[in-house]
C-alpha positions in Angstrom: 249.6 82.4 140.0 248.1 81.5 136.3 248.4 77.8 137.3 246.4 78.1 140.9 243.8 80.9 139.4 242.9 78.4 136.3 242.6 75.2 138.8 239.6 77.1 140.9 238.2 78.7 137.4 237.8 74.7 136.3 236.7 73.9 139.4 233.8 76.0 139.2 232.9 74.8 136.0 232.4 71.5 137.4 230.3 72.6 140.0 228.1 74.2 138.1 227.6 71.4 135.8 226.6 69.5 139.4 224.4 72.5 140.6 222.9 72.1 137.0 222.0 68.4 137.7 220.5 69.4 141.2 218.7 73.0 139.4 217.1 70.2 136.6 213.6 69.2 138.4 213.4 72.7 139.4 214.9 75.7 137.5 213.1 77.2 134.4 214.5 76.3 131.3 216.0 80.2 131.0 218.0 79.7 134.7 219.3 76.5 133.2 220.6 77.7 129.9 222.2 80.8 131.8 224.2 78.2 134.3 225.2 76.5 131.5 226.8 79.7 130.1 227.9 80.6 133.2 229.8 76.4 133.3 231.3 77.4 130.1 232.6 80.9 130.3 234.0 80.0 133.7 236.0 76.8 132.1 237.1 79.4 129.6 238.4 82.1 131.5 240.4 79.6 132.5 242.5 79.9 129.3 242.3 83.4 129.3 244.6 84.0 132.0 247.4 85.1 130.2 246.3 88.6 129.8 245.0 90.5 132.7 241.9 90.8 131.4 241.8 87.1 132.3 241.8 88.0 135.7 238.8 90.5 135.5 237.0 88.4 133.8 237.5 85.2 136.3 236.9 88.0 139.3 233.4 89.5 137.4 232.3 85.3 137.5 232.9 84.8 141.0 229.8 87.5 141.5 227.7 85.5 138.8 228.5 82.3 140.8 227.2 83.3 144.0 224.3 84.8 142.5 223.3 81.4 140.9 222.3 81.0 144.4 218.9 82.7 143.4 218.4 79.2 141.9 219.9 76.9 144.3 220.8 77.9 147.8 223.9 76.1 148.2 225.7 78.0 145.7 225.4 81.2 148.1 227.8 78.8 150.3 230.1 77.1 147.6 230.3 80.7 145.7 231.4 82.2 148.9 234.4 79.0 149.3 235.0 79.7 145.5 235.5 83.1 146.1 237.7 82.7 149.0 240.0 80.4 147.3 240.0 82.9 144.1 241.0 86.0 146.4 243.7 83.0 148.0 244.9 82.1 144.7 245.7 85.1 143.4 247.8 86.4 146.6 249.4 83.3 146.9 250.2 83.3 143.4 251.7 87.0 143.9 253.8 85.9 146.5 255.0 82.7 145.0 255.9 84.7 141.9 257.9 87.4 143.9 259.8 84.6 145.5 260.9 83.7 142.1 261.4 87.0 140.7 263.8 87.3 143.9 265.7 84.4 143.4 266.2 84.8 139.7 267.6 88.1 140.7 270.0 87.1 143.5 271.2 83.9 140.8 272.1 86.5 138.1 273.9 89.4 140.7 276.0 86.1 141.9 276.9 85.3 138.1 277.2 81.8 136.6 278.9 78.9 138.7 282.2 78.1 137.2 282.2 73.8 137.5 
């Protein structure tokens, strides 16, 4: 789950640092320091993932990323796709990691293989 979940967290750092290069001609200097922020908190939530406050945090910036659509448009849509594929990640990642859990279990009730 960590692995998926920190992929679309540096995903989103890069495209902020492109909606910054389209927000340049246009943006206030304010809105262009807070997507900055925004580039760099999400790239480092990315390493927070360990702890479930990881997760919060990486959930809280999805809202903050489709709210930098105040600035540019598009990042209503790509927010939106960002935030699917955050809500995807993290179920997929459950489900992966219950698999596992599963099969670890069903490996150590069967005891070791004797060559």
């Amino acid at each position: 789950m960590r692995v998926l979940a920190a992929a679309v967290l540096s995903m989103e750092a890069i495209l902020m640092g492109f909606a910054l290069l389209i927000a340049k001609d246009s943006a206030t200097e304010l809105e262009l320091w807070l997507g900055a922020l925004l580039a760099l908190v999400l790239f480092l939530s990315a390493g927070m993932l360990k702890r479930k406050f990881g997760y919060l945090l990486g959930s809280i910036l999805q809202v903050f990323l489709i709210s930098y659509g105040l600035v540019i448009w598009h990042m209503y849509y790509m927010g939106g796709l960002f935030l699917v594929l955050w809500v995807a990640a993290i179920l997929l990642g459950r489900r992966g990691e219950a698999i596992k859990a599963r099969l670890i279990a069903q490996r150590d009730e069967n005891g070791p293989k004797q060559p």
